[in-house]
C-alpha positions as CSV (number, residue, x, y, z in Angstrom):
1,X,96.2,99.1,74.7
2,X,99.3,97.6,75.7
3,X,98.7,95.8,79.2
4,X,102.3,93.6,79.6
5,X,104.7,95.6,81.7
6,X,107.5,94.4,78.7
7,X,105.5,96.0,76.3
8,X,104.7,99.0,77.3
9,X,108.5,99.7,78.7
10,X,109.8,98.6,75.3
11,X,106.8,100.8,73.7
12,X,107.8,104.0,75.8
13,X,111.5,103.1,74.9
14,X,110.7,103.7,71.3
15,X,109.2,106.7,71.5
16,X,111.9,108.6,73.9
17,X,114.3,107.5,71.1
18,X,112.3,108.6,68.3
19,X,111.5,111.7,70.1
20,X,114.9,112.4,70.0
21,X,115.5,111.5,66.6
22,X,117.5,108.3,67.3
23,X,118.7,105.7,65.5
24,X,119.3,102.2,67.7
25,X,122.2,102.1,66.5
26,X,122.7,105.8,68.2
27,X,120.4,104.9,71.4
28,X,123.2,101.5,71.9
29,X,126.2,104.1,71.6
30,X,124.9,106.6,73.7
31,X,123.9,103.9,76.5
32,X,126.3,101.0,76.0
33,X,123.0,98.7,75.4
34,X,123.3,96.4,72.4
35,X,121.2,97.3,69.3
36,X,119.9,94.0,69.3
37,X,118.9,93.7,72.6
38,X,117.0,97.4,72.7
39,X,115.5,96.1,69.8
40,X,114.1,92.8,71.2
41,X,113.1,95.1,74.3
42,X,111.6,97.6,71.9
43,X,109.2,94.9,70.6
44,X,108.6,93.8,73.9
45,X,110.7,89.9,73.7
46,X,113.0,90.7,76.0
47,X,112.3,91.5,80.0
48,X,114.9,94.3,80.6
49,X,116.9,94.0,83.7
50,X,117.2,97.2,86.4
51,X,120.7,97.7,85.2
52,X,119.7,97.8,81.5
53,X,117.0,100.3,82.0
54,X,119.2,102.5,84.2
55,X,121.6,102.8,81.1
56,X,118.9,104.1,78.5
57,X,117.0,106.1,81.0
58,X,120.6,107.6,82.2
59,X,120.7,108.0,78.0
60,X,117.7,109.9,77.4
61,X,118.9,112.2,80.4
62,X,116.0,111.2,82.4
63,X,115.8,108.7,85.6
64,X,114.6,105.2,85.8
65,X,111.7,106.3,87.4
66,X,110.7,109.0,85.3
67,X,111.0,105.8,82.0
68,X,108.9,103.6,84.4
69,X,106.3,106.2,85.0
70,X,105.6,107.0,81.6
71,X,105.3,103.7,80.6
72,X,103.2,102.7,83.8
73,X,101.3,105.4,85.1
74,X,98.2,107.3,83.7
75,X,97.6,110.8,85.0
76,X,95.6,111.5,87.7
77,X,95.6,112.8,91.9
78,X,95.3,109.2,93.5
79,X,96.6,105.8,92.6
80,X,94.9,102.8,94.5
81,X,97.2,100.2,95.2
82,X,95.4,97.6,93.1
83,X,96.5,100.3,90.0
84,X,100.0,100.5,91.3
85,X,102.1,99.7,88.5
86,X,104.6,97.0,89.8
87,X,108.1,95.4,88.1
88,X,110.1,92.3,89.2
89,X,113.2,92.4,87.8
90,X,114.3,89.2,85.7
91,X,117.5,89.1,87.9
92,X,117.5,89.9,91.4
93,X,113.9,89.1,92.1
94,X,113.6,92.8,93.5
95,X,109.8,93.7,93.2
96,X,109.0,97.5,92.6
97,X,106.0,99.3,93.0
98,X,105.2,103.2,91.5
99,X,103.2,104.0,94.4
100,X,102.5,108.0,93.2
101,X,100.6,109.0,90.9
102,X,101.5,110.7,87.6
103,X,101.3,114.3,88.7
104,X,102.1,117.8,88.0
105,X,104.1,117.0,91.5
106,X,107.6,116.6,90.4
107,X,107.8,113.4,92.5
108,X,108.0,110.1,92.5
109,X,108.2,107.3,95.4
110,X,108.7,103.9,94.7
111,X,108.8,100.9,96.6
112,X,111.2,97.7,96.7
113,X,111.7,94.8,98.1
114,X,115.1,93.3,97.9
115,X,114.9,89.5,98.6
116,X,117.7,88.0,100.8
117,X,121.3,87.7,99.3
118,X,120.4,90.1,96.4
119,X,122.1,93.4,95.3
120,X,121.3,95.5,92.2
121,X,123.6,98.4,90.5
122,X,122.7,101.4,89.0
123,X,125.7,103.8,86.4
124,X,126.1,107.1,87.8
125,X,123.6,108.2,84.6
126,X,120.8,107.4,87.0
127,X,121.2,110.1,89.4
128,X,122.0,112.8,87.5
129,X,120.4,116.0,87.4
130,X,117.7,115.0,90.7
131,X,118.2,114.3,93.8
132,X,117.1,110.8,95.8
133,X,116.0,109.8,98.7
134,X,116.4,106.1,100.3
135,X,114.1,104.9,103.1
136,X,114.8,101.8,104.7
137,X,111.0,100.8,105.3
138,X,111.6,96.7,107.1
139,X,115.2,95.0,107.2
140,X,118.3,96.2,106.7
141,X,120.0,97.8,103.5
142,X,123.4,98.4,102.3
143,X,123.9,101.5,99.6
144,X,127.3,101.8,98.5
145,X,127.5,105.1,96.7
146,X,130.8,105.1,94.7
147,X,133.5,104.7,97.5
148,X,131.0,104.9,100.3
149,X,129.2,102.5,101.8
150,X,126.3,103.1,104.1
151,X,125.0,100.6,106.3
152,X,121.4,101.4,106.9
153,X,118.7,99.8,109.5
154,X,114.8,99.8,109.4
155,X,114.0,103.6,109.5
156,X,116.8,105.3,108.1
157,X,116.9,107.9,105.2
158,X,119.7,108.9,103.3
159,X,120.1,111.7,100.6
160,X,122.0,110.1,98.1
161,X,125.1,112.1,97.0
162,X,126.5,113.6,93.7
163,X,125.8,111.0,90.9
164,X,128.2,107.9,91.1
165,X,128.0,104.0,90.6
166,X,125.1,102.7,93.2
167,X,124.2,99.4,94.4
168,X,121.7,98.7,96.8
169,X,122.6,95.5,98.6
170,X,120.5,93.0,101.0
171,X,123.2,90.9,102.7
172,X,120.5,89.5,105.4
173,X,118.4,86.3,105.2
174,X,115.6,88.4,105.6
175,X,114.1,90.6,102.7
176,X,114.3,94.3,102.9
177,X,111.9,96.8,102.2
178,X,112.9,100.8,100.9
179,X,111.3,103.6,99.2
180,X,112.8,105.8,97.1
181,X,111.7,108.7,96.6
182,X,113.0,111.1,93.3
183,X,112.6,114.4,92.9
184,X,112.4,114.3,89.1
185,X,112.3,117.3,86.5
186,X,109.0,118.5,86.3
């Protein structure tokens, strides 16, 4: 049983892209990922960022959260919070945590926080083929959504748009806290 978070992404990696038949070599074309580096993340040396998962999750044709999920998550109706599978990315700092449990419930809600100063991008592949939610839970958030750019205080929810280019952006001195919440094939 793998129990580093590295591992088991880099182990779930392999197996979407040997479920598919893939070479690395086809998994760093399809993606624009580095064979090297999906290698190193295969074996579970390399901490991959946000931004590199977004690219092989957008493609496998399946969201971030639906990768994280089946690397993190064992099935089941509740998830205590001391089970909550959580993630800090190597770059920004941003903590996330899978707070729903692996379901026949097509969902899944996650929860960041973004530490002061920080932004993190996402390719268009991420939001493709399901639909998003963003709650601003504590702070204040900026989502720029290809051209648009929302400005959003504690409390507001936005449906994000047609897949494009996101970045989610804390430009405060204070961290801020979302959810978001996919609606992910079933």
């Amino acid at each position: 049983m793998l129990d580093n978070i590295d591992e088991r992404l880099g182990a779930r990696i392999k197996i979407e892209r040997e479920l598919r038949g893939w070479s690395l070599t086809e998994l760093a074309k399809r993606s624009g990922v580095s064979r090297a580096m999906i290698h190193k993340v295969e074996r579970g040396d390399a901490s991959p960022t946000a931004m590199l998962l977004a690219r092989l999750s957008g493609a496998f044709e399946i969201s971030m959260s639906t990768l994280m999920v089946r690397a993190e998550t064992q099935e089941g109706m509740l998830l205590r919070k001391r089970q909550q599978p959580v993630w800090v990315d190597p770059v920004t700092g941003y903590i996330r945590t899978h707070v729903s449990p692996r379901s026949s419930t097509p969902i899944d809600v996650i929860d960041v926080v973004l530490p002061p100063g920080k932004r993190s991008s996402f390719p268009a592949s991420s939001y493709a083929h399901r639909k998003h939610l963003v709650w601003v839970l504590k702070g204040e958030l900026v989502f720029i959504e290809g051209e648009t750019t929302h400005q959003m205080d504690e409390g507001d929810c936005l449906e994000v748009g047609p897949p494009n280019d996101c970045t989610f952006a804390n430009e405060t001195a204070d961290e801020c806290r979302y959810a978001v919440i996919v609606l992910r094939e079933a």
